[in-house]
C-alpha positions as a printed NumPy array, in Angstrom:
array([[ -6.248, -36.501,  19.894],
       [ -8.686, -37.528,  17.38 ],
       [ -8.413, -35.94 ,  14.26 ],
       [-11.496, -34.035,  12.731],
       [-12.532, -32.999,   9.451],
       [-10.775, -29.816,   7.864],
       [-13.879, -28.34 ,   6.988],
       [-15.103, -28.551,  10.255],
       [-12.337, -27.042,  11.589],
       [-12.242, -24.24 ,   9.63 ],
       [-15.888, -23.433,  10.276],
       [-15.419, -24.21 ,  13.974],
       [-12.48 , -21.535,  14.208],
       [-13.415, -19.449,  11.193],
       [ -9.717, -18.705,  11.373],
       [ -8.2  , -16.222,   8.846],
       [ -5.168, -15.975,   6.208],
       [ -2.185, -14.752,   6.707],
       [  0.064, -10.07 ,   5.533],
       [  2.335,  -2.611,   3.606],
       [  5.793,  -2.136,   4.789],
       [  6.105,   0.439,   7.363],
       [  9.482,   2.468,   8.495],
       [ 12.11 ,  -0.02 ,  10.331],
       [ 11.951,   0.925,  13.971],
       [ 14.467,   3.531,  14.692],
       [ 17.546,   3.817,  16.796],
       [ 18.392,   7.347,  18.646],
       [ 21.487,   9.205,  17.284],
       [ 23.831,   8.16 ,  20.085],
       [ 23.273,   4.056,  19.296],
       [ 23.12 ,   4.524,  15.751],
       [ 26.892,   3.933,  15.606],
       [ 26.829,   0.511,  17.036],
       [ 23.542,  -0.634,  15.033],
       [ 23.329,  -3.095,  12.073],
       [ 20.505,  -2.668,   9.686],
       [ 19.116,  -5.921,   8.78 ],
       [ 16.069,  -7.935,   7.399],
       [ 14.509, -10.022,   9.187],
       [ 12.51 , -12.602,   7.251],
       [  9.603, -14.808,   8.949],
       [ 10.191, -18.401,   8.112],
       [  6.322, -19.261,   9.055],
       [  6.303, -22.944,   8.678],
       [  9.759, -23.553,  10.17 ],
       [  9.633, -21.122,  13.656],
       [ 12.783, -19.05 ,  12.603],
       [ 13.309, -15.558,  11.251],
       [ 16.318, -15.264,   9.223],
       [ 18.287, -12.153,   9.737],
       [ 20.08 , -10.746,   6.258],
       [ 21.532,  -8.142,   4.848],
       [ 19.376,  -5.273,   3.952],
       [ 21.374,  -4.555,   0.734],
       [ 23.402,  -6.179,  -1.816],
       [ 23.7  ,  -9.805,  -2.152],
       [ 21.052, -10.344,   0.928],
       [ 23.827, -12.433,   2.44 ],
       [ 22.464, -14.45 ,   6.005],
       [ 23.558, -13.536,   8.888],
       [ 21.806, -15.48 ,  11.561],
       [ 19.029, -17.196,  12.617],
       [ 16.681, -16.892,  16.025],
       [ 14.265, -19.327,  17.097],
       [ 10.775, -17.829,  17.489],
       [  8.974, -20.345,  19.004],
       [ 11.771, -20.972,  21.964],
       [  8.815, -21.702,  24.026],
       [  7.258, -24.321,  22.037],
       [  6.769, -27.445,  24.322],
       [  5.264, -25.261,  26.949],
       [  2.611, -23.358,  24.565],
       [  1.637, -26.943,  23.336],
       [  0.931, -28.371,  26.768],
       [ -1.419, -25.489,  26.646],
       [ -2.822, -26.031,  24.126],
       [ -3.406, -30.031,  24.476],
       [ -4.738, -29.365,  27.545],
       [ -7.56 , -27.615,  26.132],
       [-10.254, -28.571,  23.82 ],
       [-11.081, -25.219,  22.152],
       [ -7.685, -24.031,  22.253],
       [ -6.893, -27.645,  20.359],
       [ -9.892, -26.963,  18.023],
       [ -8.805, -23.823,  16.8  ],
       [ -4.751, -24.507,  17.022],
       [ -5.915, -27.708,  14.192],
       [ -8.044, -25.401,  12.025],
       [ -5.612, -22.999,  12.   ],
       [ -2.974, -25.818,  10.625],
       [ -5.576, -27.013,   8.355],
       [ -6.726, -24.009,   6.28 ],
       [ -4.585, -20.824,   6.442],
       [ -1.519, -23.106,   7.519],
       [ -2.025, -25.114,   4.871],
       [ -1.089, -28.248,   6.452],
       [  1.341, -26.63 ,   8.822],
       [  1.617, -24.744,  11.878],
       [  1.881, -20.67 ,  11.845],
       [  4.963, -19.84 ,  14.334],
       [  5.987, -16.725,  12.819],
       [  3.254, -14.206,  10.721],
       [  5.223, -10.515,  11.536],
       [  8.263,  -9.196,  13.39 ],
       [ 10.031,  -6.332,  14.573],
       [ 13.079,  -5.074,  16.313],
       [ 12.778,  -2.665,  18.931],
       [ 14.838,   0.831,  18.556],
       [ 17.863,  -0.16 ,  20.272],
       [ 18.202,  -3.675,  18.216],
       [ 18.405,  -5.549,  21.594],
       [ 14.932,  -7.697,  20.869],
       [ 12.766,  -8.64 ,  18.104],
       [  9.004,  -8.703,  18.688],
       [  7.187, -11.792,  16.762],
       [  3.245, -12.548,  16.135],
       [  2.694, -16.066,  16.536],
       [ -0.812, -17.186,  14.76 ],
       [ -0.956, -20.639,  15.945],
       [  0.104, -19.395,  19.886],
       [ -2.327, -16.426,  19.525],
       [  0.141, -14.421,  20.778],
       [  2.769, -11.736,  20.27 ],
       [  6.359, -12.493,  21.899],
       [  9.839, -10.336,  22.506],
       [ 13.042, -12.283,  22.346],
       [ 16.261, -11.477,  23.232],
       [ 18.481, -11.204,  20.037],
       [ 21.47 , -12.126,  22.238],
       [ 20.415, -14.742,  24.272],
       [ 17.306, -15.717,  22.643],
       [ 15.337, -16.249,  25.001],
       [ 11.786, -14.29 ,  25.698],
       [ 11.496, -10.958,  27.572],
       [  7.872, -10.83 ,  27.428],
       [  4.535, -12.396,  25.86 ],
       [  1.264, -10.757,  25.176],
       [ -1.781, -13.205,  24.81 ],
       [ -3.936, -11.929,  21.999],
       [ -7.63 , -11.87 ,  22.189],
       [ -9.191, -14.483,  20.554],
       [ -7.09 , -17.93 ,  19.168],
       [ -4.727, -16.084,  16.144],
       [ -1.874, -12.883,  16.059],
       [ -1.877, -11.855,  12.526],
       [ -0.621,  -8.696,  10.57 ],
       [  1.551,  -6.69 ,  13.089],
       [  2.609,  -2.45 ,  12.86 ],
       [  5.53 ,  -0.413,  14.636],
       [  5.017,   3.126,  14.703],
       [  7.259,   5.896,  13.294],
       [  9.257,   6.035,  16.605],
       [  9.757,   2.535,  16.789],
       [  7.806,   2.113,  20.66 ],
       [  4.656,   1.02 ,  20.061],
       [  3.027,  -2.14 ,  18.197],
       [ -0.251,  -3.349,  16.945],
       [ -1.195,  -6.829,  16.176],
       [ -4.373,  -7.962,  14.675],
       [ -6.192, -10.577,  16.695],
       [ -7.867, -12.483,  13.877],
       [-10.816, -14.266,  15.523],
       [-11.702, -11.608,  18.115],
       [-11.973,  -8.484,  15.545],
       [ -9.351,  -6.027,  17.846],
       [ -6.457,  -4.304,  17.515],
       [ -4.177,  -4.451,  20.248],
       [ -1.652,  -1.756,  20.506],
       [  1.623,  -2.698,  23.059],
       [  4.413,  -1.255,  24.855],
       [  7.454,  -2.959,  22.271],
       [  9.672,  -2.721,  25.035],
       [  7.458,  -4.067,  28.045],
       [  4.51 ,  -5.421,  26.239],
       [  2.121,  -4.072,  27.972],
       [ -1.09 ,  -3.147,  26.837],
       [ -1.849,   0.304,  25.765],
       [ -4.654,   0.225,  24.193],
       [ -7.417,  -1.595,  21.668],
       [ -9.895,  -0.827,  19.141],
       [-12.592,  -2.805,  17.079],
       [-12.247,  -3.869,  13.328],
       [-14.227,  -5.447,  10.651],
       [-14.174,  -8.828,  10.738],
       [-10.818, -10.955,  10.625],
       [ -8.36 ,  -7.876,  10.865],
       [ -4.933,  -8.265,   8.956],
       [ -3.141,  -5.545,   7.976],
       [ -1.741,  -2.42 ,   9.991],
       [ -0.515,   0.659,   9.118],
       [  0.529,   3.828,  11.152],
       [  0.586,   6.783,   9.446],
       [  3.916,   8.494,   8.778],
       [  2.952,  11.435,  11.691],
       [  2.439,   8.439,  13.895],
       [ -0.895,  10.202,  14.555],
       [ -3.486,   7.462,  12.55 ],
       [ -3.619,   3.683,  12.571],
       [ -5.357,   2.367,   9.423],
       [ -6.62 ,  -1.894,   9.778],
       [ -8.039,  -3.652,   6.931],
       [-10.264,  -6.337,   7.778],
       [-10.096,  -9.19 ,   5.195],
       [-13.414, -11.417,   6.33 ],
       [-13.185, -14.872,   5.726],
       [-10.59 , -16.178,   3.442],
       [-10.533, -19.957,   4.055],
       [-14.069, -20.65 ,   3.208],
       [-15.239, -21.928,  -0.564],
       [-18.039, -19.659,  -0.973],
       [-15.607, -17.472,  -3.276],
       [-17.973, -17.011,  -6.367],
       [-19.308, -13.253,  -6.842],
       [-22.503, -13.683,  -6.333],
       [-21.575, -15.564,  -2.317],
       [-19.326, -12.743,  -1.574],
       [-21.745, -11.511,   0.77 ],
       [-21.129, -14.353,   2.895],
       [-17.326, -13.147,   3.842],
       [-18.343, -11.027,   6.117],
       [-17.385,  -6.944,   7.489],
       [-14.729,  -6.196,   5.797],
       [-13.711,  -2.121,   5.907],
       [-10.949,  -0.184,   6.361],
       [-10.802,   1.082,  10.43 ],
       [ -9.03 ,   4.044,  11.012],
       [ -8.321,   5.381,  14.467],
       [ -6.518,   7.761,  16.756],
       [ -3.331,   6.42 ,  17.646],
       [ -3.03 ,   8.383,  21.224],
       [ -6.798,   7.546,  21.901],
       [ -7.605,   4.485,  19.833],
       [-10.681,   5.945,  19.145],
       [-12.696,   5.409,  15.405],
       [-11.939,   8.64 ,  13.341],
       [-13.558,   6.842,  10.238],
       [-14.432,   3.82 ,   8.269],
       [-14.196,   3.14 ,   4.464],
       [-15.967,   0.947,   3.026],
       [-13.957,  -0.247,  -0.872],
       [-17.737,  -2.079,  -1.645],
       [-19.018,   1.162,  -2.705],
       [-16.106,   2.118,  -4.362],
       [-15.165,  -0.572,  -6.438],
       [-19.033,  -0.151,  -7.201],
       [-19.249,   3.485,  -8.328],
       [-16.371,   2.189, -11.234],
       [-18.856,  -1.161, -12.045],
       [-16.724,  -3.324, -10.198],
       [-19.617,  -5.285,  -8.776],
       [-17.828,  -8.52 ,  -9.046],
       [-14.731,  -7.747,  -7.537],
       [-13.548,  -8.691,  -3.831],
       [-13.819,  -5.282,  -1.314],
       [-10.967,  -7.413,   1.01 ],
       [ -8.485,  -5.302,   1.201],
       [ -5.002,  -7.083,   1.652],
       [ -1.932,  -5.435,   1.774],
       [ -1.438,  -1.693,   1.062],
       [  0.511,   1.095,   0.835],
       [  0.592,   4.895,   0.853],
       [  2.217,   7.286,  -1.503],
       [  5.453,   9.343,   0.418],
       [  3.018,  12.46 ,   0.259],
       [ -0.009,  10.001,   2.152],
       [ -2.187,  11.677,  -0.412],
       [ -3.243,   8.13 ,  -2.658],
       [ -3.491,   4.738,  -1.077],
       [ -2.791,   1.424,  -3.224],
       [ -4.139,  -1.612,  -2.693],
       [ -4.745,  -5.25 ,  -3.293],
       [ -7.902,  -7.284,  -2.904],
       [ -8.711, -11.003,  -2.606],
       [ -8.823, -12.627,  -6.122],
       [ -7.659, -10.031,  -8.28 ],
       [ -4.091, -10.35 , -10.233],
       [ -3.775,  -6.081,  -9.777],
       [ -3.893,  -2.952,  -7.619],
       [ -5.969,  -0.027,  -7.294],
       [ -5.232,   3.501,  -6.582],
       [ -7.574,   5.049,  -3.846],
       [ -7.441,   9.011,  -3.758],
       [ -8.066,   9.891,  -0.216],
       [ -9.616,  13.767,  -0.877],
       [-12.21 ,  12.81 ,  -2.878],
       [-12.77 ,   9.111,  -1.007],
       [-12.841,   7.176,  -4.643],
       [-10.599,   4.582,  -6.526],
       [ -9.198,   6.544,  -9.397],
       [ -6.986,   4.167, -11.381],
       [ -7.372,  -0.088, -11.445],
       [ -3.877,  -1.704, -12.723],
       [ -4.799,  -5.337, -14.059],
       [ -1.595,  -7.338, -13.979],
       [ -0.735, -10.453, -16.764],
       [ -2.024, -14.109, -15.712],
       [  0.158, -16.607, -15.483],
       [ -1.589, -19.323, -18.41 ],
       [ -0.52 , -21.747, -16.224],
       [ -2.945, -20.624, -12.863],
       [ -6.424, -21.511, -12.95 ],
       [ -9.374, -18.616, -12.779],
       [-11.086, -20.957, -10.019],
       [-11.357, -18.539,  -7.225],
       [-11.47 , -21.888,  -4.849],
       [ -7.949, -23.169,  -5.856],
       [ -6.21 , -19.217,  -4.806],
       [ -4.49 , -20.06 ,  -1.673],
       [ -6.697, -17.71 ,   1.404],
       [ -8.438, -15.829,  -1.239],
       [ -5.26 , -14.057,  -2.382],
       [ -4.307, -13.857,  -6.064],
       [ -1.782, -11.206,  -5.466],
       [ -0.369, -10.596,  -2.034],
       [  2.716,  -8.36 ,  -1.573],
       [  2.498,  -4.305,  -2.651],
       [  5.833,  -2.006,  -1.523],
       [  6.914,   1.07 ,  -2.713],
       [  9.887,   2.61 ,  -4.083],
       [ 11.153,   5.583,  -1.04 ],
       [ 10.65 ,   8.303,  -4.041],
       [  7.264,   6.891,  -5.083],
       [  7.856,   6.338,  -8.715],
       [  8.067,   3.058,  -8.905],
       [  5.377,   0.019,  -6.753],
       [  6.677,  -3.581,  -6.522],
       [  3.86 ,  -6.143,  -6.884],
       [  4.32 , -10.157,  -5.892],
       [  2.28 , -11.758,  -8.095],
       [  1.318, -15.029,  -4.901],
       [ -0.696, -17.293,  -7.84 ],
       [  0.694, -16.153, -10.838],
       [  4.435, -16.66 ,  -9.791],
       [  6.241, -13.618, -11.115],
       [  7.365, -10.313,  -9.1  ],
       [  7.338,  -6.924, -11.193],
       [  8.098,  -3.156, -11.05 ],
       [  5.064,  -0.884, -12.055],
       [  5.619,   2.591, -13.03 ],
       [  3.49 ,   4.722, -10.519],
       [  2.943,   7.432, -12.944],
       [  2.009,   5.099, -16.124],
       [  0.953,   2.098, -14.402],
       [  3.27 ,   0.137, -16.983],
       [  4.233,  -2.52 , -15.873],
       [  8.293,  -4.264, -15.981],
       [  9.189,  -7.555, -16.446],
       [  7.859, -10.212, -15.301],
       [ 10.603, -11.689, -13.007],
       [ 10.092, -15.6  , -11.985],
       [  8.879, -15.997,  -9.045],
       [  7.656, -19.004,  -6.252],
       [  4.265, -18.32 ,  -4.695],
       [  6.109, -14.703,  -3.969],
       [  3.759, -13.728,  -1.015],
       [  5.373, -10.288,   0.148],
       [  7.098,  -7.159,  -1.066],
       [  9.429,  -4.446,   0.936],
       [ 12.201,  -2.476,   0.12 ],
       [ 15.773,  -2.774,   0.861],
       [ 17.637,  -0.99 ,   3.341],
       [ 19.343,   1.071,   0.499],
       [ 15.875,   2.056,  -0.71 ],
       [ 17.101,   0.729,  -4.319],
       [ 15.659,  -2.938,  -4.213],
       [ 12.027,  -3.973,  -3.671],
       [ 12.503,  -7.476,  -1.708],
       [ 10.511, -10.123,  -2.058],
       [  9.682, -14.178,   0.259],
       [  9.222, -16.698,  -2.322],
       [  7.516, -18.733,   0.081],
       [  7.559, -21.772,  -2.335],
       [ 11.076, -22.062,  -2.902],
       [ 12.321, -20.869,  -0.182],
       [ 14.339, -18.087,  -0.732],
       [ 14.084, -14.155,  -0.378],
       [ 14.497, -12.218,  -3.618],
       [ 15.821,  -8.591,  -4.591],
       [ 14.436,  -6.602,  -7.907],
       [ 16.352,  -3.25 ,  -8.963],
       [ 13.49 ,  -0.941,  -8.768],
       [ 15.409,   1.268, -11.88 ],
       [ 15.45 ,  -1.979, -14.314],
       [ 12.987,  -4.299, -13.023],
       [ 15.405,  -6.89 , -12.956],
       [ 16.581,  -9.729, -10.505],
       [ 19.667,  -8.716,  -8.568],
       [ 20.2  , -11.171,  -6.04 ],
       [ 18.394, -14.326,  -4.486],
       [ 19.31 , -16.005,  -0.606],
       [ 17.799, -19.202,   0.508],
       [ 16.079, -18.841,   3.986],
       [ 14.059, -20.903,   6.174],
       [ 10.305, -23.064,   5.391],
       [  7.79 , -21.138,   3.884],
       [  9.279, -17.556,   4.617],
       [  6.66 , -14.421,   4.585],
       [  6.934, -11.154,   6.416],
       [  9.978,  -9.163,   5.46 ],
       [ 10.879,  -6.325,   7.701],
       [ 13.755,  -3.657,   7.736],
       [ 15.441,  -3.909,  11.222],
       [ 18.358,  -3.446,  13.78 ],
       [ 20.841,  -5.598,  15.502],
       [ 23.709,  -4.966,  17.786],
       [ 26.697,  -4.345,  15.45 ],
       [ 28.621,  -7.294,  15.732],
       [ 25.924,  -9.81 ,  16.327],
       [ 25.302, -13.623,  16.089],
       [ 22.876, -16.229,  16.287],
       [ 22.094, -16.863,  19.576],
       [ 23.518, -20.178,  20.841],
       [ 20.587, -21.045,  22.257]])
């Protein structure tokens, strides 16, 4: 295949970046016994999802192919032009170069499979943790699987289908289809709420373009916050951060929300936005931002909105299970920190490689997170701030998610 300008592929596919932790699926009480509670880490450039501990030293455990499939999806894909078109602008702007295999992942309750959205396959698969092989695969709308969420009782998942603006909702233990709902444009991330009742989407626009200066932000499209039933998938409401960040005189600043997370109570929302090296705190009774945290630069990253890998200064936002404490991975700025929810002061600034998310460990004492440029998964004590332990994984790792395997399991031989 010939092989076409980046710029035209990325306008061709208009493809979008790349990623709030949500509860680990859950096991009943009579399999709880012969359950291991791991993390599974999405090695996105490699095809892989390490599986670690979720405590402690972050020791490895194993390691599953995600893209088992891979010479059969790219027959596909070659023997299609558009598919082609969009599979090389997705490698040449949010991929960076590389292929997406692996953006989120989950296990299902009884820790028998682990469900995978696969951006450059535009698709969402389940594979067997024993034999790993796949049990099912859901074709998303559209040419890219993005941001995925499990809900509180660990059955259902949505994915984000990037290029078609949906949400599809699935079966996690058949894959089938249960229902869908419209976004803004390029959705990304998912959250249920903690009744299981709500899904919230935020819908980024488009991050791989140049036209990042203030004044062209217009330009990156519909981006809001969707919020639907989760038995009807039905809009309850939209909000729209533009006027928000307005009402405070935050004209210049990016409305793309990125990832998120609620406080225990559900009662404040923080969030991240394209560009910005900091959070904000949105109150959701009175529907405004009430506090803006500004984070340190790193001297050494430049203020040129254009060089910020998809638009994302900051990319990574967990919180501590008591809510005192919010871990923040500074992407651009290379440093992880704890911030004090109450003061908003923020730790140390812990070293950190193009950090690009943030969970917590299974213990609920450690906020995790992927150092995507060096390669290795990272735990902060959420009580000093400090780096605890550090475990090499696979290329370019991103999602972390809390998860279960079989007790005494092993990599697949496969």
């Amino acid at each position: 295949m010939p092989v076409l300008n980046p710029r035209h592929l990325c306008a061709m596919a208009a493809a979008v970046v790349l990623t709030v932790t949500v509860p680990a699926t859950v096991a009943s009480a009579a399999d709880t016994a012969a359950l291991r509670e791991v993390l599974f880490v999405g090695n996105n450039w490699d095809g892989t999802a390490d599986v670690i501990k979720s405590s402690g030293d972050l020791a490895k455990i194993g390691r599953i192919n995600v893209v088992p499939d891979k010479d059969a999806r790219m027959a596909e894909i070659n023997a299609d032009p558009i598919k082609w078109i969009y599979f090389m602008a997705i490698r040449n702007s949010v991929g960076e170069g590389h292929d997406q295999f692996v953006d989120d992942m989950y296990s299902t309750p009884d820790g028998r499979s682990v469900v995978v959205s696969r951006p450059s396959f535009a698709d969402v698969v389940s594979i067997d943790l024993a034999t790993g092989k796949i049990n099912w695969r859901f074709k998303v709308s559209g040419y890219r699987a993005d941001h995925m969420a499990v809900s509180p009782d660990g059955t259902r998942v949505a994915v984000s289908a990037s290029t078609a603006n949906t949400v599809h909702v699935l079966n996690i233990n058949t894959g089938q289809q249960l229902g869908s709902f419209a976004t803004g444009d390029k959705p990304h991330e998912n959250i249920f709420t903690r009744d299981g009742k709500y899904i919230w989407n935020m819908a980024i626009g488009d991050v791989n373009t140049d036209s990042d200066a203030p004044w062209l932000d217009w330009t990156k499209g519909d981006r809001h916050i969707t919020v639907v039933d989760a038995t009807t998938y039905k809009q309850v409401k939209t909000i729209d951060m533009r006027d928000k960040l307005n009402a405070i005189g935050l004209t210049d600043y990016s409305d793309a929300v990125r990832p998120a997370v609620f406080s225990p109570d559900e009662s404040k929302l923080y969030f991240q936005v394209s560009f910005f090296n900091g959070f904000f705190e949105y109150d959701l009774a009175t529907d405004k931002i009430t506090r803006t945290k500004t984070l340190p630069k790193n001297p050494a990253t430049s203020d040129d909105r254009t060089t910020m890998v998809n638009d994302s200064r900051h990319h990574g936002l967990s919180m501590s299970p008591d809510g005192s404490k919010l871990c923040v991975a500074g992407t651009m700025d290379d440093y992880a920190t704890v911030v004090n929810r109450t003061t908003l002061q923020e730790g140390p600034l812990v070293p950190a490689s193009k950090p690009y998310w943030a969970t917590v460990s299974g213990d609920g004492k450690s906020c995790v997170v992927s150092e995507s440029g060096a390669d290795q998964v990272t735990a902060i004590d959420f009580a000093t701030g400090q780096k605890t332990a550090s475990v090499p994984v696979g290329d370019h790792p991103q999602r972390v998610r809390l998860g279960h395997v079989a007790a005494d399991w092993t990599s697949p031989s496969s």
